[in-house]
Structures are given as structure tokens and as C-alpha cells.
DRENTORKOL-3810 file (N, C-alpha, C; in nm, 4 decimals):
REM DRENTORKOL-3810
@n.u->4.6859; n.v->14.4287; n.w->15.2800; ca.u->4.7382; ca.v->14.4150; ca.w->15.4145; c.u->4.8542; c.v->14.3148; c.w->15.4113
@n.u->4.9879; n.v->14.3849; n.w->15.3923; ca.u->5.0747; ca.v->14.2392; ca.w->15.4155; c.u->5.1215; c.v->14.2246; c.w->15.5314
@n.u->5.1239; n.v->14.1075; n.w->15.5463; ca.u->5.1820; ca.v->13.9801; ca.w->15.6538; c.u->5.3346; c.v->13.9085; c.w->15.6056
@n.u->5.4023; n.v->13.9700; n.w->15.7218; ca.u->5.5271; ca.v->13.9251; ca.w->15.7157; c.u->5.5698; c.v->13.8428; c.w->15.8011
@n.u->5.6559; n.v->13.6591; n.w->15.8124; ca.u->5.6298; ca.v->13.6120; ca.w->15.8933; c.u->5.7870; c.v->13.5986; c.w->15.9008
@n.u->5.8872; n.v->13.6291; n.w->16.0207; ca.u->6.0110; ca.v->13.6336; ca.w->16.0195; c.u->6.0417; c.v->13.5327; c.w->16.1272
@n.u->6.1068; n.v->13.3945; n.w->16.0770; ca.u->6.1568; ca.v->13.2704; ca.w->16.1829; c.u->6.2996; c.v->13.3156; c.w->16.2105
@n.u->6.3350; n.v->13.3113; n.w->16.3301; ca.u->6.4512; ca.v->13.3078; ca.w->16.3727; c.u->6.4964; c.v->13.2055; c.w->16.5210
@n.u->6.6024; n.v->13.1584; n.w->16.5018; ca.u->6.6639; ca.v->13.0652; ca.w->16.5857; c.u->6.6539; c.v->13.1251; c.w->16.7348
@n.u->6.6150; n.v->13.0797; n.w->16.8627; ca.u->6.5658; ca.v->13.1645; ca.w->16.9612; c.u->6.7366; c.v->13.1757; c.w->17.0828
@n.u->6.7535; n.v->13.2483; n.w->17.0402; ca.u->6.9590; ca.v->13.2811; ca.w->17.1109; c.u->6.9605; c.v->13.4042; c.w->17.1563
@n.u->6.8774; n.v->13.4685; n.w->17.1712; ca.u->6.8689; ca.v->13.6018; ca.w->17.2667; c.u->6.8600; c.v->13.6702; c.w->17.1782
@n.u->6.7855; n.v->13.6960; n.w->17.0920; ca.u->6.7050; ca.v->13.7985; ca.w->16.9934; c.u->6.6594; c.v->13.9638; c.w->17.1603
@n.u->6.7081; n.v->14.0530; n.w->17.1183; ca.u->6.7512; ca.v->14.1129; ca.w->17.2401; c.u->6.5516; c.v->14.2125; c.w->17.1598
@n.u->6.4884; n.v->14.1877; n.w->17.2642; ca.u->6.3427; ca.v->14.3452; ca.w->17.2100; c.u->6.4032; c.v->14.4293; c.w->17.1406
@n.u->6.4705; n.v->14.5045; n.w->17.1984; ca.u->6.5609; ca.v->14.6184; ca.w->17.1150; c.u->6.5199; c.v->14.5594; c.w->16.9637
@n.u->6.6288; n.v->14.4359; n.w->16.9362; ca.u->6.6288; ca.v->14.4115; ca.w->16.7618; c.u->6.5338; c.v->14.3795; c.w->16.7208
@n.u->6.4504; n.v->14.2898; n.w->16.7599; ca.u->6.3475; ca.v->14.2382; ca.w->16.7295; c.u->6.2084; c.v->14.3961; c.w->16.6473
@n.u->6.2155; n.v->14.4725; n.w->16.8084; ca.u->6.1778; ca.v->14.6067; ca.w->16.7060; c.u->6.2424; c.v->14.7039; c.w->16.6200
@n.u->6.3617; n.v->14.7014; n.w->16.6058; ca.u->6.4308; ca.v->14.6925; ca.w->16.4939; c.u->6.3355; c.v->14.6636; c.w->16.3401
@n.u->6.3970; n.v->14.5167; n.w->16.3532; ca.u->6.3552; ca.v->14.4360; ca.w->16.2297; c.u->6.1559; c.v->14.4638; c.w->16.2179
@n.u->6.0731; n.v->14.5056; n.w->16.2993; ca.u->5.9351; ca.v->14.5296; ca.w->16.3149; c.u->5.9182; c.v->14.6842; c.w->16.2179
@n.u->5.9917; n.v->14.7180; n.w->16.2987; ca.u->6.0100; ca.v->14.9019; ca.w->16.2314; c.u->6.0657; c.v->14.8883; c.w->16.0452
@n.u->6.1576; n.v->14.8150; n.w->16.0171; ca.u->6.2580; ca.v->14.7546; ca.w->15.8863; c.u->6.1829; c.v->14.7449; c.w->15.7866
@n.u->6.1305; n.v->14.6552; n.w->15.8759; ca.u->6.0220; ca.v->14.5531; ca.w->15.7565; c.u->5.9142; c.v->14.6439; c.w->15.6996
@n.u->5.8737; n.v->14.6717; n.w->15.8077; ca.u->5.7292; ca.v->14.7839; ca.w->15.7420; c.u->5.7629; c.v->14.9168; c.w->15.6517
@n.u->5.8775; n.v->14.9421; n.w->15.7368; ca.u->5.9190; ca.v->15.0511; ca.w->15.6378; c.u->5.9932; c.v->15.0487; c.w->15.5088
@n.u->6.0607; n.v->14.9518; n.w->15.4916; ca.u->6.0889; ca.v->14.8408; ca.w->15.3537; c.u->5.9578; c.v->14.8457; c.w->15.2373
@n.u->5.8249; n.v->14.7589; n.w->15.3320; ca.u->5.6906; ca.v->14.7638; ca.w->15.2729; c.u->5.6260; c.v->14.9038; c.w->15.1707
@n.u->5.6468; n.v->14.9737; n.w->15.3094; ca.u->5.6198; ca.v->15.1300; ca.w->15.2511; c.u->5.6617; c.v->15.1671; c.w->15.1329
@n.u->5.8159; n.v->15.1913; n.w->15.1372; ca.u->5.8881; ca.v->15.2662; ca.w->15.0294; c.u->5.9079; c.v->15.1403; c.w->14.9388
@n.u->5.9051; n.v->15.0275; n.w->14.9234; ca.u->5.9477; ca.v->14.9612; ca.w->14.7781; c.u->5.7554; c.v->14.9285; c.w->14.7123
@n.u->5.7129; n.v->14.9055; n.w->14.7948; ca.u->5.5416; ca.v->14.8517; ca.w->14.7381; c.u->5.4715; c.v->14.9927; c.w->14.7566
@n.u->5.4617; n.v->15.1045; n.w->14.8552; ca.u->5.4000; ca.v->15.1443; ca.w->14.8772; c.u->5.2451; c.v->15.0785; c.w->14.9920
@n.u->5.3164; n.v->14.9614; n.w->15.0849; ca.u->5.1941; ca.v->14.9657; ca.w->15.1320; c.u->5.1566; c.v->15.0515; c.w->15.3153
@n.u->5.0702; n.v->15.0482; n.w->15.3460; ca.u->5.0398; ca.v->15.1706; ca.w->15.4616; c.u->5.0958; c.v->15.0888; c.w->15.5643
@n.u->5.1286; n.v->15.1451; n.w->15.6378; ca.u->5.2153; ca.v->15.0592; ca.w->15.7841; c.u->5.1008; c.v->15.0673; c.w->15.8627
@n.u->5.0314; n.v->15.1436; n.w->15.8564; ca.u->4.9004; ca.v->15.0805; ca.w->15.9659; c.u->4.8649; c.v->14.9727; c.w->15.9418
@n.u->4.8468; n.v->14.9100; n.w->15.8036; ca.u->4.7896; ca.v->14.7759; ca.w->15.7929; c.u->4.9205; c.v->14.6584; c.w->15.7713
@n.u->5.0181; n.v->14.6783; n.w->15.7937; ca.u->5.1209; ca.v->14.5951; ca.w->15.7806; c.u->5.1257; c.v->14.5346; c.w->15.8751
@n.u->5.1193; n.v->14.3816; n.w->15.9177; ca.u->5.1146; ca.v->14.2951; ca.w->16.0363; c.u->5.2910; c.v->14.2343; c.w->16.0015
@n.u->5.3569; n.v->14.2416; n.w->16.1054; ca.u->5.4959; ca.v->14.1451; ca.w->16.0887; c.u->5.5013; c.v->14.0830; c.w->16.2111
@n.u->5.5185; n.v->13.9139; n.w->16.2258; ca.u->5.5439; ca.v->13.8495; ca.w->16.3449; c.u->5.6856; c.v->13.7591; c.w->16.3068
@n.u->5.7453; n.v->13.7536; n.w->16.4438; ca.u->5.8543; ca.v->13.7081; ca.w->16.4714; c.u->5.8418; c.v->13.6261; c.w->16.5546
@n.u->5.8963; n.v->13.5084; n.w->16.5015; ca.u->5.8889; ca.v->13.3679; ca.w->16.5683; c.u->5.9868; c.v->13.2923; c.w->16.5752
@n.u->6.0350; n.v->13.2533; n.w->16.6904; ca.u->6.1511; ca.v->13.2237; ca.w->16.7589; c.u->6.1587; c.v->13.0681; c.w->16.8116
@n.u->6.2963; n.v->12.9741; n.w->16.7022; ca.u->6.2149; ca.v->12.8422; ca.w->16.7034; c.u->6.3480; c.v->12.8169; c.w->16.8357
@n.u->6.3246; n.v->12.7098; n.w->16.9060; ca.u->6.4764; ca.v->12.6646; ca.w->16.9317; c.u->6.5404; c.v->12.5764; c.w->16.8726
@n.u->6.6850; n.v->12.5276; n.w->16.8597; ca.u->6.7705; ca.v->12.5326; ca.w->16.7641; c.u->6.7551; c.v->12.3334; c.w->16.7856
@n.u->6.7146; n.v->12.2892; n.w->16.8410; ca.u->6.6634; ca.v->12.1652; ca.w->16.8433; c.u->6.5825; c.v->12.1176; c.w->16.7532
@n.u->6.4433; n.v->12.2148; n.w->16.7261; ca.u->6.3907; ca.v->12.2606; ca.w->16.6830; c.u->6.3673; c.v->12.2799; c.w->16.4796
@n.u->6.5466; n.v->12.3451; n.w->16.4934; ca.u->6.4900; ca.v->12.4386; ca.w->16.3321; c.u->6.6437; c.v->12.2827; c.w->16.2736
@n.u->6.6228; n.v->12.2074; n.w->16.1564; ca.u->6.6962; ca.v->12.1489; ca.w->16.1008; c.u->6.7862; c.v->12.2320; c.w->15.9717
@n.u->6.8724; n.v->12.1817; n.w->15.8774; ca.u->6.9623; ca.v->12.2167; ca.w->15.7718; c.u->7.0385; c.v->12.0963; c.w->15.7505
@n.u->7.0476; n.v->12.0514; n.w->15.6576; ca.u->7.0777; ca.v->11.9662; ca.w->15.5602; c.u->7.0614; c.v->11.7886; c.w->15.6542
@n.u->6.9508; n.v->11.7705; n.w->15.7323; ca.u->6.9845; ca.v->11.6594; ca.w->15.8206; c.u->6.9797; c.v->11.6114; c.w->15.9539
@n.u->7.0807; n.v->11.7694; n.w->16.0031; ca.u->7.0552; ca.v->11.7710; ca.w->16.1411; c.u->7.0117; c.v->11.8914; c.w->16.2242
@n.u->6.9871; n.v->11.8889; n.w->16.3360; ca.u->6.9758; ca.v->12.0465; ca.w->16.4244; c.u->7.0502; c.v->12.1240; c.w->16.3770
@n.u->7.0251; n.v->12.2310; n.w->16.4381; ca.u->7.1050; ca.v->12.3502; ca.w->16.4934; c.u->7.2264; c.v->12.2585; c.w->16.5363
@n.u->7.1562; n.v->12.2517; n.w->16.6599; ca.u->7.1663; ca.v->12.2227; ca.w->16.7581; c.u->7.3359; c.v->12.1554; c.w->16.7571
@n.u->7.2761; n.v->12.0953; n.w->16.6915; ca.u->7.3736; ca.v->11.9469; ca.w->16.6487; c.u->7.5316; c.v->12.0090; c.w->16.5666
@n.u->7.4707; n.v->12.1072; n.w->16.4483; ca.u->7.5732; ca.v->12.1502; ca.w->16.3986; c.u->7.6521; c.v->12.2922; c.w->16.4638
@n.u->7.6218; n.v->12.3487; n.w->16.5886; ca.u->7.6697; ca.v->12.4389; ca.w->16.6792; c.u->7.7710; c.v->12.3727; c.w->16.7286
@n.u->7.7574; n.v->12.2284; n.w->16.7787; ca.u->7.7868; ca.v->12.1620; ca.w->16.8762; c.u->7.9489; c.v->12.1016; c.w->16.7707
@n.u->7.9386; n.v->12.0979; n.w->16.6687; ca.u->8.0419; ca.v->12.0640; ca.w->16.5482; c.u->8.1287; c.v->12.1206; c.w->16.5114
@n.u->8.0496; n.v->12.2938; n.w->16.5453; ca.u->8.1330; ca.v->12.3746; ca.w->16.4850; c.u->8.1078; c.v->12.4210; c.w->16.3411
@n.u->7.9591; n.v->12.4049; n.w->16.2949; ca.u->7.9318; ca.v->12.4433; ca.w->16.1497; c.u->7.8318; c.v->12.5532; c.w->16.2171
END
């Protein structure tokens, strides 16, 4: 049963993509491992950018910079 756990920065991840990347993933699973998409769990978790750091500082911080 794999578990896929996908973090992303929370900026309007639109449903649409989000099941996108739900549909992707499993079907990725399928055809490279062979595993059954009935038992494939994938969650998407949406941090805010306050939140998720890189080399130091926020997001947040480096949006605000221009990086």
C-alpha cells in the first residue's frame, strides 16, 4: 500500500490541480512499480509560506526579496 505525502506552499493550489497531481501520482505508482491504485493513499499538504523555511529564512521572507 503506498503512501505518498506531497508538501506544497499554500498560494492557491486550485482542486482542479491538486486532483491532477492525486490522479499523477497513482498512476506513476501503477505503471513504474506496478502498484494497485485502489490501495494507493496520496495526501497533499499545504504549509503557509511563513511556515515552510530554505536556507534560513521563510518563504515568506524570500518572496518579499525577490528570491
Amino acid at each position: 500500500m503506498p503512501y505518498v505525502n506531497i508538501k506544497i506552499t499554500r498560494e492557491g493550489a486550485t482542486a482542479e490541480q491538486k486532483a491532477r497531481l492525486i490522479a499523477g501520482v497513482t498512476a506513476l505508482l501503477r505503471e513504474v512499480l506496478g502498484k494497485n491504485p485502489a490501495t494507493t493513499v496520496v495526501v497533499i499538504d499545504e504549509v503557509d509560506t511563513d511556515n515552510w523555511g530554505i536556507g534560513g529564512e521563510s518563504v515568506t521572507e524570500r518572496r518579499r526579496q525577490g528570491r
